[in-house]
PyMOL Python script that loads the backbone (N, CA, C, O; Angstrom):
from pymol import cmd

cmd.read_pdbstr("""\
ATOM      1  N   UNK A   1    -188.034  25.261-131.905  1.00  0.00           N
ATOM      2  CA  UNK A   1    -187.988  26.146-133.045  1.00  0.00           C
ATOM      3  C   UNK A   1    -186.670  26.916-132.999  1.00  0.00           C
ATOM      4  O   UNK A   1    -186.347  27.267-131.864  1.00  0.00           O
ATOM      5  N   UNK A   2    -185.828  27.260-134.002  1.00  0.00           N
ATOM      6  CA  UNK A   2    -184.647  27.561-134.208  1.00  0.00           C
ATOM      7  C   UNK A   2    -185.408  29.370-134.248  1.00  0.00           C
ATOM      8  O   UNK A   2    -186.506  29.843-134.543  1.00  0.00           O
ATOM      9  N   UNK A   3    -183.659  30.085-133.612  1.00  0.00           N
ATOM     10  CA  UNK A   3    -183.732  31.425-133.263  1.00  0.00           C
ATOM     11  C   UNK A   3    -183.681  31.883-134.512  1.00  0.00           C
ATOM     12  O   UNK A   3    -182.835  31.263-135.156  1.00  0.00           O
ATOM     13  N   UNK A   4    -184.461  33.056-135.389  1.00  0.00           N
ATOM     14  CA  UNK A   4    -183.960  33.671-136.628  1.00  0.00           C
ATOM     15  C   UNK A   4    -183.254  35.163-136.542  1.00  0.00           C
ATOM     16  O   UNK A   4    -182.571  35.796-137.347  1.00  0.00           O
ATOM     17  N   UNK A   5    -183.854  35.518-134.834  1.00  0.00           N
ATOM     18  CA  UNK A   5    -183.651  37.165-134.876  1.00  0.00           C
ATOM     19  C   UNK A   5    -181.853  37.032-134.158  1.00  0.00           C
ATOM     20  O   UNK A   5    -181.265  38.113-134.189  1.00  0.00           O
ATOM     21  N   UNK A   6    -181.100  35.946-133.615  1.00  0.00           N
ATOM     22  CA  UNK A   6    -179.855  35.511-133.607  1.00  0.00           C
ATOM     23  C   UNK A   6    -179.224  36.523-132.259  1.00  0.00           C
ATOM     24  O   UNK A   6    -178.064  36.909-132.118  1.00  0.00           O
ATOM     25  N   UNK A   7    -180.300  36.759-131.446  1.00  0.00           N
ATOM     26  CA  UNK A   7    -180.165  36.904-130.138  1.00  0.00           C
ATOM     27  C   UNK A   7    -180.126  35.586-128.893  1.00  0.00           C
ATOM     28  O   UNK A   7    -179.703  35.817-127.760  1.00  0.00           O
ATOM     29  N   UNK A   8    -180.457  34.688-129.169  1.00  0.00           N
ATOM     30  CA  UNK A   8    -180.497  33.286-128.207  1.00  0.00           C
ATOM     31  C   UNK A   8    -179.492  32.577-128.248  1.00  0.00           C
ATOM     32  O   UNK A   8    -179.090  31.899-129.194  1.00  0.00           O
ATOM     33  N   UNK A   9    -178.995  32.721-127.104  1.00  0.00           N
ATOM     34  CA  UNK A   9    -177.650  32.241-126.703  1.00  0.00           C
ATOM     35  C   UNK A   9    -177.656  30.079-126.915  1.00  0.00           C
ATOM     36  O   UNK A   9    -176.784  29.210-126.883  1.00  0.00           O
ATOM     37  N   UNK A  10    -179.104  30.102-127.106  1.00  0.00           N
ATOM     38  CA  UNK A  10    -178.846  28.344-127.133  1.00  0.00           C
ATOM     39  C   UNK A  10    -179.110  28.156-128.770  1.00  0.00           C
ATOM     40  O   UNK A  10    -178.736  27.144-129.363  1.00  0.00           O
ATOM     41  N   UNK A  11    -179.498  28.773-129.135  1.00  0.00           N
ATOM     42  CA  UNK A  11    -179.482  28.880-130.671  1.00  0.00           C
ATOM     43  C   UNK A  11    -181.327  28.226-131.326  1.00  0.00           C
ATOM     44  O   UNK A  11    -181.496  28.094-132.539  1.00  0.00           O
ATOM     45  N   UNK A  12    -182.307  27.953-130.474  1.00  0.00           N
ATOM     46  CA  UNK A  12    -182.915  27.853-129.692  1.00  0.00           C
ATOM     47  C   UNK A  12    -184.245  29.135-129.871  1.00  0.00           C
ATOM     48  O   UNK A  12    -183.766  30.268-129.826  1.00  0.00           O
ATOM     49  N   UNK A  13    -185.336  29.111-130.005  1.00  0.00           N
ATOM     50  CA  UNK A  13    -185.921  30.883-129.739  1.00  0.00           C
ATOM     51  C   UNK A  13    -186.672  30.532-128.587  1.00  0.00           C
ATOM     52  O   UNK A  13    -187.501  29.628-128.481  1.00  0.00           O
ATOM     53  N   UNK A  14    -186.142  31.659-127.417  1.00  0.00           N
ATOM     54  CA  UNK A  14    -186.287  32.100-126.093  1.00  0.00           C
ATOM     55  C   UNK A  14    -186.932  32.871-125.709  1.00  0.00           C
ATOM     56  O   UNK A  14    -187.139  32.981-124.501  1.00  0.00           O
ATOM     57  N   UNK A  15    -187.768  34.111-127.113  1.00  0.00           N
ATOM     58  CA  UNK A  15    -188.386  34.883-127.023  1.00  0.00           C
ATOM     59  C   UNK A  15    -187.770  36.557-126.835  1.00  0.00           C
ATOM     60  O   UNK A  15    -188.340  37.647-126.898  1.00  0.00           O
ATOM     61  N   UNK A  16    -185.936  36.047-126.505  1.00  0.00           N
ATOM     62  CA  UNK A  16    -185.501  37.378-126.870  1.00  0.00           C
ATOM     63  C   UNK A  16    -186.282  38.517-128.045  1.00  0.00           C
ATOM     64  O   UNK A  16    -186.555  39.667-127.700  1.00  0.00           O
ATOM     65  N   UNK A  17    -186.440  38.234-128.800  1.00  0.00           N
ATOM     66  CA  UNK A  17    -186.450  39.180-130.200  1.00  0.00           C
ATOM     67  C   UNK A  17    -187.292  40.254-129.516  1.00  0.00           C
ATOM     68  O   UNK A  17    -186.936  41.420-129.691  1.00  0.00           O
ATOM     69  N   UNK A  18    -188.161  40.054-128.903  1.00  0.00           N
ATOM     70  CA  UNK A  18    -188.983  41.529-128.678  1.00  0.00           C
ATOM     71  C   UNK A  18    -188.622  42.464-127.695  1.00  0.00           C
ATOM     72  O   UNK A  18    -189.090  43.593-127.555  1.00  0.00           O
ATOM     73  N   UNK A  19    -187.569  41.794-126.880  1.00  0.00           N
ATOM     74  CA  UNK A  19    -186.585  42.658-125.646  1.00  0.00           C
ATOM     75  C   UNK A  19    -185.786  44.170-126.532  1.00  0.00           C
ATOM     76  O   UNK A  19    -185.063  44.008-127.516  1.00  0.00           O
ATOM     77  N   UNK A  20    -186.070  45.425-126.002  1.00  0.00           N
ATOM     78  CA  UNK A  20    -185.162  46.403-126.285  1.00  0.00           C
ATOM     79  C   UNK A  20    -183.771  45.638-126.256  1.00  0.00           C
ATOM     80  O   UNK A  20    -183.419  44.470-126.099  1.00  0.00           O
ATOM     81  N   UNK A  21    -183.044  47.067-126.522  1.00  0.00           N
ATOM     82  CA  UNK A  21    -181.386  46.543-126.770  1.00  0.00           C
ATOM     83  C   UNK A  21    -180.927  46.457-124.723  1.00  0.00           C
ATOM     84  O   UNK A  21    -180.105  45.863-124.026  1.00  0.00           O
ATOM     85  N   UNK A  22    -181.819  47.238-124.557  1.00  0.00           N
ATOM     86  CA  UNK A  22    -180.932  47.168-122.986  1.00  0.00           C
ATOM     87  C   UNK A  22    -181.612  45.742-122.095  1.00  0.00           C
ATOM     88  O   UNK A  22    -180.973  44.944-121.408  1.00  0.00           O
ATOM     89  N   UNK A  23    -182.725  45.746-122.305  1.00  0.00           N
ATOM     90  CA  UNK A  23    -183.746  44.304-121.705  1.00  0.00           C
ATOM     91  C   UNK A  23    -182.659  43.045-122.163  1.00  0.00           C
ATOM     92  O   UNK A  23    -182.192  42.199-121.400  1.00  0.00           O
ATOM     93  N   UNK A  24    -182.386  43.182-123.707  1.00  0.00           N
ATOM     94  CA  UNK A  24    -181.382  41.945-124.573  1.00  0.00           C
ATOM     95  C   UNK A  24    -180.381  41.811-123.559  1.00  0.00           C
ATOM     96  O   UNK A  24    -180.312  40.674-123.094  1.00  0.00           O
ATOM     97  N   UNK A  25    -179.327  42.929-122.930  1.00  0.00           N
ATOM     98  CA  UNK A  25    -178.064  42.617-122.599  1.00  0.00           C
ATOM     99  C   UNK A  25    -178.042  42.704-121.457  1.00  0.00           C
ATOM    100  O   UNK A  25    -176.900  42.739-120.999  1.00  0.00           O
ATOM    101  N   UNK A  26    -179.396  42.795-120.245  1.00  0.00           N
ATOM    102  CA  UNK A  26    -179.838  42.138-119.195  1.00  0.00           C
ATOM    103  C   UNK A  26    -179.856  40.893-119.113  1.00  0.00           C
ATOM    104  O   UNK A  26    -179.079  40.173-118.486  1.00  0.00           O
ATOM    105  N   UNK A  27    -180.587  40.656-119.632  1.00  0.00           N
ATOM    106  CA  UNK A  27    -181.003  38.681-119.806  1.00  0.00           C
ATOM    107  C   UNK A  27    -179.724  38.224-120.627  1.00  0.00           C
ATOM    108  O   UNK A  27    -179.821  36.998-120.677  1.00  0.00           O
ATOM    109  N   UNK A  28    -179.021  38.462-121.035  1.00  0.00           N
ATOM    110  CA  UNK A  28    -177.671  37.979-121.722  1.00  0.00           C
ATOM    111  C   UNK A  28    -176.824  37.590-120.566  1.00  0.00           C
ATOM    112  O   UNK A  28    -176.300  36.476-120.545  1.00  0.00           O
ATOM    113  N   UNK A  29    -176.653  38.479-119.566  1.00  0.00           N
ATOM    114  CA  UNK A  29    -175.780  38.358-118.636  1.00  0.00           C
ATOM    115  C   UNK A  29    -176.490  37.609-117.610  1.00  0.00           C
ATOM    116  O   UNK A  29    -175.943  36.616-117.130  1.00  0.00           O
ATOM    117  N   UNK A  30    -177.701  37.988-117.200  1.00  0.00           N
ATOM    118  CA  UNK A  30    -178.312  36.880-116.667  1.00  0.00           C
ATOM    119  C   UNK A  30    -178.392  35.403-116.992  1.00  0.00           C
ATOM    120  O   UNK A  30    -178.683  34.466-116.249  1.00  0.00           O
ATOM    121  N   UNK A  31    -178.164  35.410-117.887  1.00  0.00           N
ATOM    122  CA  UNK A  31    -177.776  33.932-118.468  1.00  0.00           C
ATOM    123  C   UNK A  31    -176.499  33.113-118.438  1.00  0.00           C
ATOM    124  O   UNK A  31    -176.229  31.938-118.188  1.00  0.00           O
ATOM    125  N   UNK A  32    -175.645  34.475-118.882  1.00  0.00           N
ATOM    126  CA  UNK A  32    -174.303  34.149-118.846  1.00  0.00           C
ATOM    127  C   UNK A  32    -173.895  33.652-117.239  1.00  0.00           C
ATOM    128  O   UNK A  32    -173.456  32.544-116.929  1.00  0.00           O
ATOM    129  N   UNK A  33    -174.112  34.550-116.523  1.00  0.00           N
ATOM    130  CA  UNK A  33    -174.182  34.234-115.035  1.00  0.00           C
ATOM    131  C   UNK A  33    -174.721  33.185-114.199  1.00  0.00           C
ATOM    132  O   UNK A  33    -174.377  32.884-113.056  1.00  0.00           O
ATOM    133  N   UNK A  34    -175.696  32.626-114.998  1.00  0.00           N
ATOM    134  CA  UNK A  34    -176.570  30.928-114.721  1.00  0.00           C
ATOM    135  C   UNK A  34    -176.103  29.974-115.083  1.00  0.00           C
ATOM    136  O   UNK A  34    -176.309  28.843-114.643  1.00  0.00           O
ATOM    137  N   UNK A  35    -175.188  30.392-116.207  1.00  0.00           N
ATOM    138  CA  UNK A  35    -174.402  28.823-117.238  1.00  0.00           C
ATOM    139  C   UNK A  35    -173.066  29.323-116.919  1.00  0.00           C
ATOM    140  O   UNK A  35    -172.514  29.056-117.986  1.00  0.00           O
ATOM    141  N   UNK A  36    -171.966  29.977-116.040  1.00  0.00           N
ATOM    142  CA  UNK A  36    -170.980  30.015-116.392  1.00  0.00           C
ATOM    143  C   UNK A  36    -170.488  29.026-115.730  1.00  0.00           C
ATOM    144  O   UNK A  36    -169.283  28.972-115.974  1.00  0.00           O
ATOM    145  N   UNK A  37    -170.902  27.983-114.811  1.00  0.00           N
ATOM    146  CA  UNK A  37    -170.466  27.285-113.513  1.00  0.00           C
ATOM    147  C   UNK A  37    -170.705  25.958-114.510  1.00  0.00           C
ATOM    148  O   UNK A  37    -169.974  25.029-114.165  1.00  0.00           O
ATOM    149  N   UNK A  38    -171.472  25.676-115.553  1.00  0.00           N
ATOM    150  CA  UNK A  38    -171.842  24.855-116.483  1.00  0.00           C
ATOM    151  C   UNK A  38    -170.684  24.723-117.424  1.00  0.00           C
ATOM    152  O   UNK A  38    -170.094  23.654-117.577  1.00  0.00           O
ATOM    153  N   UNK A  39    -170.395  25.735-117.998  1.00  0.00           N
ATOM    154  CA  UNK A  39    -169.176  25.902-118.882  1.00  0.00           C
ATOM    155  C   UNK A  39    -167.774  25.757-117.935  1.00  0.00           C
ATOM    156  O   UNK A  39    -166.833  25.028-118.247  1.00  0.00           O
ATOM    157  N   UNK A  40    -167.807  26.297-117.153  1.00  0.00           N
ATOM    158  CA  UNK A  40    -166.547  25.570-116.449  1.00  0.00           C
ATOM    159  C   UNK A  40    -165.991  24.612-115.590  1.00  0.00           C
ATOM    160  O   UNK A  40    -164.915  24.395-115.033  1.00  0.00           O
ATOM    161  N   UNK A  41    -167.462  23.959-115.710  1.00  0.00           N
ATOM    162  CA  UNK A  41    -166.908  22.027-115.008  1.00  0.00           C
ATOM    163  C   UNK A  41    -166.314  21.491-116.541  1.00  0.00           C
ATOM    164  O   UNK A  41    -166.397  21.868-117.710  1.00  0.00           O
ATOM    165  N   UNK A  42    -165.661  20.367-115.773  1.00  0.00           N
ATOM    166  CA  UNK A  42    -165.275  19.492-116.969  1.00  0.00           C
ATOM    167  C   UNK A  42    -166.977  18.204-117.032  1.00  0.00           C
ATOM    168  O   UNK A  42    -167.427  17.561-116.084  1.00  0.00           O
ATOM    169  N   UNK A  43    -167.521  18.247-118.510  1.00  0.00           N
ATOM    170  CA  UNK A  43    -168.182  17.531-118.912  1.00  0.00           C
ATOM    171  C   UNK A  43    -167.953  15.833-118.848  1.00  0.00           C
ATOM    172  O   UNK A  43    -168.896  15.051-118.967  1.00  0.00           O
ATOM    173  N   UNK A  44    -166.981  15.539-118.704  1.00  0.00           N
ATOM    174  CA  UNK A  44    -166.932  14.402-118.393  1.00  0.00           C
ATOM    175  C   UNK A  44    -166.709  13.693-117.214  1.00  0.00           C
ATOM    176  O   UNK A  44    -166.587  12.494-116.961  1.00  0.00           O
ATOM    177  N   UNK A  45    -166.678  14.973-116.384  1.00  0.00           N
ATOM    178  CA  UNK A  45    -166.683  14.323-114.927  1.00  0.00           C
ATOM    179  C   UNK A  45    -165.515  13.916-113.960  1.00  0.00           C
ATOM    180  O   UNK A  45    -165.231  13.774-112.770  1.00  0.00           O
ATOM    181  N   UNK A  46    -165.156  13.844-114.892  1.00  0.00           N
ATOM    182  CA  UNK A  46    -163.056  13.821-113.984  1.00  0.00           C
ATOM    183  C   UNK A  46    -162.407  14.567-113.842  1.00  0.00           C
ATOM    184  O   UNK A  46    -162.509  15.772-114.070  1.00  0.00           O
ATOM    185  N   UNK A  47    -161.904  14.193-113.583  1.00  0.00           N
ATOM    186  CA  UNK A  47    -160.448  15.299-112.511  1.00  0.00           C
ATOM    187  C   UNK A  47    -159.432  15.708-113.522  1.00  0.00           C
ATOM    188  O   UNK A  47    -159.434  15.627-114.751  1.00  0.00           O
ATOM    189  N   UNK A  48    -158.652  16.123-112.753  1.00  0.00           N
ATOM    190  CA  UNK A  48    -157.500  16.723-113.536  1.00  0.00           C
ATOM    191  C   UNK A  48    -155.952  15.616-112.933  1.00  0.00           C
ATOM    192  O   UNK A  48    -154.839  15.309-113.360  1.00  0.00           O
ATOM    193  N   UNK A  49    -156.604  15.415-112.017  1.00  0.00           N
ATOM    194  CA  UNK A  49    -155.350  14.426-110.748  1.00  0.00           C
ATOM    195  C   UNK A  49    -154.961  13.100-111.690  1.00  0.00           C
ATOM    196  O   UNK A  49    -154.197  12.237-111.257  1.00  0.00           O
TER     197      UNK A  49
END
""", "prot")
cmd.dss("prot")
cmd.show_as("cartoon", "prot")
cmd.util.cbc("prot")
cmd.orient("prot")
């Protein structure tokens, strides 16, 4: 099911919407902090060499 309240970082509904504003930008960074090692491999698997 697609996010409408446009807090879910996968675009995705995660169940953010009912989090206060400070709970929201907990789990934001908690997230951010789980996927940043995701976002900075290369997706295709090769090198740079």
């Amino acid at each position: 099911m697609s996010c409408g309240c446009g807090r879910s970082p996968t675009g995705e509904c995660i169940g953010w919407h009912d989090l206060t504003e400070e709970e929201y930008q907990m789990a934001l960074e908690e997230y951010n902090s789980q996927n940043s090692d995701v976002e900075d491999s290369d997706p295709t698997g090769e090198s740079d060499n």
